[in-house]
VOPAKOL-68253 format. One record per residue (C-alpha): residue number from 1; x, y, z. Coordinates in steps of 0.001 Angstrom, whole numbers. Layout:
BEGIN
NODE     k      east     north        up
NODE   NUM         X         Y         Z
...
//
This chain:
BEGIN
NODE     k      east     north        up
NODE     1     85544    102835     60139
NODE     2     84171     99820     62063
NODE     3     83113    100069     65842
NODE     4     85212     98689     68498
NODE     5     83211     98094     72037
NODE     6     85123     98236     74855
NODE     7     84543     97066     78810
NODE     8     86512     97482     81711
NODE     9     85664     96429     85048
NODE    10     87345     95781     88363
NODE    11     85124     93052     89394
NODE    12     86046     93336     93475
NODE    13     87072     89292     93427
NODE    14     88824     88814     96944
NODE    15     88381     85174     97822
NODE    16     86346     85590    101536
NODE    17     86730     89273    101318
NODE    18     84778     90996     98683
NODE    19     81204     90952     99827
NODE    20     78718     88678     98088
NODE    21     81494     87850     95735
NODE    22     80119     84541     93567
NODE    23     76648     86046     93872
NODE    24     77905     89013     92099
NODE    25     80492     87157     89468
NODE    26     77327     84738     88335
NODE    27     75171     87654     87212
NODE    28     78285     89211     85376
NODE    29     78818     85953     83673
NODE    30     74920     86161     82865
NODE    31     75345     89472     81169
NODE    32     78480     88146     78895
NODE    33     76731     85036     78341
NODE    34     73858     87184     76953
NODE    35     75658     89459     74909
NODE    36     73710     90538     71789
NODE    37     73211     93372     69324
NODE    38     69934     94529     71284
NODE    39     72433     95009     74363
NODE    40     76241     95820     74011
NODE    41     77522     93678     71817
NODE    42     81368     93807     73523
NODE    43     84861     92750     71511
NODE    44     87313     93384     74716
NODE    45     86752     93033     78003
NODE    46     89705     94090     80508
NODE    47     88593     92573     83962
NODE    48     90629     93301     86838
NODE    49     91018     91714     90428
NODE    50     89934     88705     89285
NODE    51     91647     86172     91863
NODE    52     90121     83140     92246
NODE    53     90779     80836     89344
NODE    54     87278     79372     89258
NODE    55     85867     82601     88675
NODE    56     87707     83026     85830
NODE    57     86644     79928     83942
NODE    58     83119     80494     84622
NODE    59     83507     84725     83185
NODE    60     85556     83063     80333
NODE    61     82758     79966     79263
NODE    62     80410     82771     79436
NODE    63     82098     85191     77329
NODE    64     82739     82092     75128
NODE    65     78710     81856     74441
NODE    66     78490     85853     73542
NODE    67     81327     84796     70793
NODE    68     84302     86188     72630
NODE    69     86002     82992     72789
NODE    70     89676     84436     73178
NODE    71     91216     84730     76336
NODE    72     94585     85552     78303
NODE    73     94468     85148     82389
NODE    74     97833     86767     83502
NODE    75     99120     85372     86185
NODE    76    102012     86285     88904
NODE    77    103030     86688     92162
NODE    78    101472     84890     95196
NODE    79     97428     85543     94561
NODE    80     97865     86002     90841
NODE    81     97518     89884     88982
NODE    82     93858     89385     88577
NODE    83     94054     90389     85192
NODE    84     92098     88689     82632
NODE    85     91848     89824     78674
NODE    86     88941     88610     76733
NODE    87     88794     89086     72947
NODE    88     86087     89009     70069
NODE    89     89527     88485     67844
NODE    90     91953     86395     67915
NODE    91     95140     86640     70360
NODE    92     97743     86260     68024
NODE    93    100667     87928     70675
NODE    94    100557     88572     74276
NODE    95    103138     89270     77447
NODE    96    103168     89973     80898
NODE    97    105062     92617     82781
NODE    98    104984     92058     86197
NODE    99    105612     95793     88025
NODE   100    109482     95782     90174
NODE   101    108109     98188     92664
NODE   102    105059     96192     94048
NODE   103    104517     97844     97162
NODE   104    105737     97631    100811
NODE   105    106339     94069    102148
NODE   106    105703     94817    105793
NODE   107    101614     96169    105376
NODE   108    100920     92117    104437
NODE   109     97228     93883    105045
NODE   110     97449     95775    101750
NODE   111     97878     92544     99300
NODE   112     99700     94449     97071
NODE   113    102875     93195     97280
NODE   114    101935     89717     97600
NODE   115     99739     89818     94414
NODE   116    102726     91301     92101
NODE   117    100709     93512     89749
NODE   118    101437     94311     86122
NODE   119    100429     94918     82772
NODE   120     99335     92181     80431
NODE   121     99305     92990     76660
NODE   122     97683     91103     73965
NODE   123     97523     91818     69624
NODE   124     94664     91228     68163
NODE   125     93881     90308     65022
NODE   126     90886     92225     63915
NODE   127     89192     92635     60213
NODE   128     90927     95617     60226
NODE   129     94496     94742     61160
NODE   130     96332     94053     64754
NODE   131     95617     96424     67460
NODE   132     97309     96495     70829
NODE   133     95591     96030     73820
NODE   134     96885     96786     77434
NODE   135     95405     95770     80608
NODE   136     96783     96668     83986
NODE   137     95978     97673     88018
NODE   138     98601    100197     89596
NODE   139     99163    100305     93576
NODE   140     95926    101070     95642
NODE   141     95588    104201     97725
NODE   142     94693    103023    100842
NODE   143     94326    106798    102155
NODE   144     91696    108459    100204
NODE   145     89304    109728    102913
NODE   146     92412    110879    105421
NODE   147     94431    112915    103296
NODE   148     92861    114679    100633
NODE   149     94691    116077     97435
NODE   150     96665    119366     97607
NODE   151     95738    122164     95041
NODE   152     97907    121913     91640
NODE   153    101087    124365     91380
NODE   154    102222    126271     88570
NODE   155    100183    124068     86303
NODE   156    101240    120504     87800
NODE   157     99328    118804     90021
NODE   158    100477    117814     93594
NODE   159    101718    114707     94247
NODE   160     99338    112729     96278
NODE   161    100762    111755     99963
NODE   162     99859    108719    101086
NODE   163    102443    106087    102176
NODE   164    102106    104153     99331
NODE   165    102386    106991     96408
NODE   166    105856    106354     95213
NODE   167    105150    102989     94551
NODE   168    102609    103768     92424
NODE   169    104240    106516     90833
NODE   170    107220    104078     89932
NODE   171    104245    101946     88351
NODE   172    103001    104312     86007
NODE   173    106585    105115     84682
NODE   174    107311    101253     83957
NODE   175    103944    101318     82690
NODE   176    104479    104001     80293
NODE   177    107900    102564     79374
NODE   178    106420     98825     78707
NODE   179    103418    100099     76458
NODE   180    105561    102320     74492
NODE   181    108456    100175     74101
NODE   182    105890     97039     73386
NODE   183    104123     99580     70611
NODE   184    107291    100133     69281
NODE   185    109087     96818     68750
NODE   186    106412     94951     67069
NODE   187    104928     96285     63520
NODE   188    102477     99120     63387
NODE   189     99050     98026     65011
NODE   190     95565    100185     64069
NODE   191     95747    101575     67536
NODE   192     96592    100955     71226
NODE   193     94111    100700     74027
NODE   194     95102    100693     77600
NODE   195     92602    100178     80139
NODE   196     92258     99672     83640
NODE   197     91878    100354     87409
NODE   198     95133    102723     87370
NODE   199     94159    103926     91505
NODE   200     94657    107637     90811
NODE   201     91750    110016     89386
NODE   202     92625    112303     86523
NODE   203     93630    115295     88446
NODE   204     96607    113508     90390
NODE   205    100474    114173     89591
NODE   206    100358    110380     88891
NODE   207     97034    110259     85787
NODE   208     99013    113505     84204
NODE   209    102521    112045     84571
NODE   210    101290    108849     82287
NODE   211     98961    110979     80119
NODE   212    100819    113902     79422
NODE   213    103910    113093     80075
NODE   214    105014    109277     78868
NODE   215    101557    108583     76596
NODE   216    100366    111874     75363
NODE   217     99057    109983     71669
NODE   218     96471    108354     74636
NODE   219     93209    110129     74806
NODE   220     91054    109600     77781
NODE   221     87887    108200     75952
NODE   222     85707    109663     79070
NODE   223     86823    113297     78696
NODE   224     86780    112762     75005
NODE   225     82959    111823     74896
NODE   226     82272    113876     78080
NODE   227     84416    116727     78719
NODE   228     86808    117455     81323
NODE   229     83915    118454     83554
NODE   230     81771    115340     83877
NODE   231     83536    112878     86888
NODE   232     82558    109693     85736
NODE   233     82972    108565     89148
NODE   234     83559    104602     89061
NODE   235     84662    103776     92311
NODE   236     82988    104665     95798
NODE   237     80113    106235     93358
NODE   238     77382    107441     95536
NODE   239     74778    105044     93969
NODE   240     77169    101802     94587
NODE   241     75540     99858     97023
NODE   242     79066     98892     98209
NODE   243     80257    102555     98612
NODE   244     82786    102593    101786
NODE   245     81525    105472    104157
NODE   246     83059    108428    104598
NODE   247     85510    108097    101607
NODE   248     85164    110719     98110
NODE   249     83954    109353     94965
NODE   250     86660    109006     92259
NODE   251     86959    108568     88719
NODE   252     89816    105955     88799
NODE   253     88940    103163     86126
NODE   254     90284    104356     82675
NODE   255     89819    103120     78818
NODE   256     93159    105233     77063
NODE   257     93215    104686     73446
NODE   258     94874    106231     70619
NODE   259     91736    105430     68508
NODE   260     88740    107805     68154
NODE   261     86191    107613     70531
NODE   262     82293    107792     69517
NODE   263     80915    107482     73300
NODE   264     81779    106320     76755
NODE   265     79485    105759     79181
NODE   266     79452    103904     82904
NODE   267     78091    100383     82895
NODE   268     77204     97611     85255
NODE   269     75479     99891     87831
NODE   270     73517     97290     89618
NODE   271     72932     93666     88988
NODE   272     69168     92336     88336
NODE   273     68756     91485     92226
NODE   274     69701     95367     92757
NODE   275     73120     95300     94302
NODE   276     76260     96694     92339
NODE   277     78280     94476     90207
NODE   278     81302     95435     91828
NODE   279     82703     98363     94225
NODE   280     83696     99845     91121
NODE   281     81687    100834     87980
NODE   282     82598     99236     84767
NODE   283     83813    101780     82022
NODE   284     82169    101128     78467
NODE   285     83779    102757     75511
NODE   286     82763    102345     71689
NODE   287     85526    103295     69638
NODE   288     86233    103468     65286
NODE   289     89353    101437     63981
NODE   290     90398    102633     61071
NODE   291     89586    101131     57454
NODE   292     93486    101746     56408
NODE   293     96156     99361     57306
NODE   294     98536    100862     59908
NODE   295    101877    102489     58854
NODE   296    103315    104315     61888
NODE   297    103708    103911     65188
NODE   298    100711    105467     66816
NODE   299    102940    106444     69501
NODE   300    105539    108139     67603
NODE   301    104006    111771     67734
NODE   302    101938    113576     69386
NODE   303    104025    114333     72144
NODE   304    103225    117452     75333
NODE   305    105427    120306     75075
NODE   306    108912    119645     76226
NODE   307    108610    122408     79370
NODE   308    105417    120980     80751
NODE   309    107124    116867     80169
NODE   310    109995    117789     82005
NODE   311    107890    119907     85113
NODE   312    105917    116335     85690
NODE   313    108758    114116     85117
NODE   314    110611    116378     87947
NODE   315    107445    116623     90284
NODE   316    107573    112916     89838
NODE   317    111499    112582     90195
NODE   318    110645    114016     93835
NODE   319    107432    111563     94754
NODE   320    109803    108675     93580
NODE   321    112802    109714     95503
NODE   322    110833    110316     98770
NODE   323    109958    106517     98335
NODE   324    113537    105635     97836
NODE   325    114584    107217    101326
NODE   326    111619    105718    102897
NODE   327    112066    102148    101583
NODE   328    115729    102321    102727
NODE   329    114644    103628    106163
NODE   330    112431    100872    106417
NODE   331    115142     98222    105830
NODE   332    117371     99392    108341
NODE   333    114307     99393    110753
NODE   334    113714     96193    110609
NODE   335    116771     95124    110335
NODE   336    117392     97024    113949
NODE   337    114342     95422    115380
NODE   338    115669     91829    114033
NODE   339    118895     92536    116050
NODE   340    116803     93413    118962
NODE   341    114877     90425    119070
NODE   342    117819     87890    118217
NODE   343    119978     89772    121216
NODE   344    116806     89188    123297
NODE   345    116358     84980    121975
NODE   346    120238     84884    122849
NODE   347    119081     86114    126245
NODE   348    116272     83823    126998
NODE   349    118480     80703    125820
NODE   350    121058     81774    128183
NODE   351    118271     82315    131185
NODE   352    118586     78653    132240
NODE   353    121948     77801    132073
NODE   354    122807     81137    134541
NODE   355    120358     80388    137298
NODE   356    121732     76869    137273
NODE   357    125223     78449    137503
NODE   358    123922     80274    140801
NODE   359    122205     77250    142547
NODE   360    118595     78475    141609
NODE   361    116084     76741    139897
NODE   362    113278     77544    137484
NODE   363    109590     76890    138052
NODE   364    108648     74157    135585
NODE   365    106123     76026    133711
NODE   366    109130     78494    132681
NODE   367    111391     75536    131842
NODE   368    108719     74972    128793
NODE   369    107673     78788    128414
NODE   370    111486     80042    127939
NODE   371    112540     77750    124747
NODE   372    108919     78338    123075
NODE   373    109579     82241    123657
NODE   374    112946     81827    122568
NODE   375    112005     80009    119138
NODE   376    109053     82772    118588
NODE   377    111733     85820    119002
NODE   378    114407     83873    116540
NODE   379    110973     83241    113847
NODE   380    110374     86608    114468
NODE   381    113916     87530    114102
NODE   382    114349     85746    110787
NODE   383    111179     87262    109211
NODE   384    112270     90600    110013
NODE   385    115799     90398    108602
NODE   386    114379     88368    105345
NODE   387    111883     92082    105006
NODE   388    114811     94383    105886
NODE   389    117912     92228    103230
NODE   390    115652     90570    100944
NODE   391    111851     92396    100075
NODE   392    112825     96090    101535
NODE   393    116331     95969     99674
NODE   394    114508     94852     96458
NODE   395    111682     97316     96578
NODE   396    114123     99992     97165
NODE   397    116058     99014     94100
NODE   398    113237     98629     91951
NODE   399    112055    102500     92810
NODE   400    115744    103342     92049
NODE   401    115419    102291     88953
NODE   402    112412    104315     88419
NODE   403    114294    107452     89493
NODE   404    117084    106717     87434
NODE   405    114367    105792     84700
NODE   406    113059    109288     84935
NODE   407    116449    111230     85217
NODE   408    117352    109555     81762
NODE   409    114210    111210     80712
NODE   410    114587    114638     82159
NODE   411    118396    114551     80714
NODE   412    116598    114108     77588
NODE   413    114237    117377     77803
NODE   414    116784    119284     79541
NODE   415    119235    118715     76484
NODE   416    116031    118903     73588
NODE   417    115162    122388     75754
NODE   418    118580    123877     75294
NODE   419    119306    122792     71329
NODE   420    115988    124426     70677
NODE   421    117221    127702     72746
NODE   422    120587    127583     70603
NODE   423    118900    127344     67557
NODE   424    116736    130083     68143
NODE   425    119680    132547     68482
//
């Protein structure tokens, strides 16, 4: 069985944001460029949050002198996914998925609507035969260090509360949808790796939702080289020189596979100059592709039992649904405070025109003040009723069709539970 090397990294690229950004990108385009048996000796490399273009052609050339010369940069949305694939082995297929629920358009602050994420698959070609290879970034949680995570319930985790949880949660069922159906409508690969920055740490509702629930044949290559036990903590580790205060270390960043794992470890600690790489911790996995051709879908077995699917799916059925109601409250909000503001333009543009009626007139300085306030309330207007119609309406669809995504699939359970009850009598 030959080795397989894995990285993973979210490499923290915000254009004027991410702190000592280019200073940080050059030294991990020195470590690909120096990539040699005595060191790691990588064949994929998922990077993440990867945004500015140039970065990505100097982390590409790089890789390109370590003899991964194959490369997918998946872009979407306004900023781009920041998702970039680089192979050892030829790319002989790849796709994009870009996620429906991206977020909530009105906290611009976030990003994450604006950037679109996604998954981005490639096949590659190795000695061994294809093998499938998914790269993604779910929703952020912005809320880490104000609302910590309830205590699990009858064996399923709670779902984690902050404002932007359903979104994600509608994430990781498209996610688990698009890698399974992907898997499934092409021929047999050796195995499917998914990595990423999937924004929830293993003991959420969302990480046992996606690995228990819609990709059970996925092993978590940490716990499988580690244990349950060990965190792994890649993001706000306490020995990131970028940590955020106040805010819990979490083991977010994630190398799935259906391949066996040999070891995983935490790489990219701290750059030659002593600083971190990234906010996050890179996640290294070496795994073993198998010496026989593939003949079945890795993903066709191995499936949780049916009563603990169908308790997720549910728990997950309510975290989506909350989002639903909150994404159509949030329409007609600002759809109300569009009407406000338009009724209030109206007002203004009719200011003039009335005191002339009664004989009085206006002080210059409001003859020019009135029409710019006027214009600002209609711009104002507009943009609000574009969120409420256009971006709320759309993300509330999209996390619809989650729900309705996951009723389909507790039908399913619900009517695999009962013929196995009948039979049984």
């Amino acid at each position: 069985m030959a080795p397989l090397q894995v990285l993973s990294l979210n490499c923290w690229g915000l254009w004027l944001v991410s702190k000592k950004r280019y200073n940080r990108i050059l030294h991990l385009a020195e470590y690909l460029a120096n990539d040699t048996k005595e060191k790691h000796e990588l064949d994929v490399i998922l990077l993440q949050e990867v945004w500015v273009d140039a970065d990505v052609q100097l982390l590409t050339s790089a890789a390109r002198q370590a003899g991964l010369t194959h490369c997918m940069h998946f872009k979407s949305g306004v900023f781009g996914s920041g998702l970039v694939t680089i192979s050892r082995y030829p790319i002989i297929d790849a796709d994009f998925h870009q996620y429906k629920a991206a977020g909530d358009p009105a906290s611009v602050h976030c990003g994450d609507f604006l950037a679109t994420k996604g998954v981005g698959w490639v096949r590659v070609q190795t000695p061994s035969g294809p093998l499938d290879v998914f790269n993604t970034h779910l929703h952020a949680n912005y809320d880490h260090s104000k609302r910590p995570l309830l205590p699990a319930e009858g064996g399923v985790p709670a779902a984690c509360i902050d404002d932007y949880a359903a979104f994600r949660m509608a994430q990781v069922v498209e996610l688990g949808r698009y890698v399974s159906g992907t898997v499934g409508a092409h021929s047999p690969p050796l195995g499917v790796v998914l990595g990423g920055d999937l924004n929830c740490a293993p003991e959420t509702l969302e990480a046992a939702v996606l690995t228990q629930a819609l990709l059970p044949q996925l092993k978590d290559a940490w716990v499988a080289a580690h244990g349950p036990q060990d965190p792994g903590h890649t993001c706000k580790a306490e020995e990131n020189t970028f940590k955020p205060k106040r805010q819990v270390a979490a083991r977010i960043d994630y190398v799935l596979t259906s391949l066996n794992v040999t070891s995983c470890e935490l790489a990219l600690k701290h750059t030659p100059q002593g600083h971190s790489y990234s906010d996050h911790f890179a996640v290294h996995a070496t795994l073993r592709l198998p010496a026989q051709p593939p003949t079945a879908n890795p993903l066709a077995s191995g499936a949780a039992p049916a009563e603990k699917r169908l308790a997720l799916l549910e728990a997950a059925q309510r975290v989506v649904g909350g989002g639903v109601e909150a994404a159509g409250q949030a329409a007609v909000g600002h759809m109300c405070f569009a009407f406000i503001m338009l009724v209030q333009a109206l007002g203004l543009c009719l200011f003039e025109p009335g005191m002339t009626y009664l004989g009085r007139s206006l002080h210059p300085t409001l003859k020019y003040l009135i029409p710019l306030v006027s214009a600002l309330l209609a711009f104002a207007a507009s943009a609000l009723l574009l969120t409420g119609l256009v971006a709320d309406g759309g993300q509330s669809r999209a996390l619809q069709c989650a729900a309705m995504a996951l009723q389909a699939r507790v039908n399913g359970l619900r009517g695999t539970g009962k013929e196995g009850k009948d039979k049984g009598r």
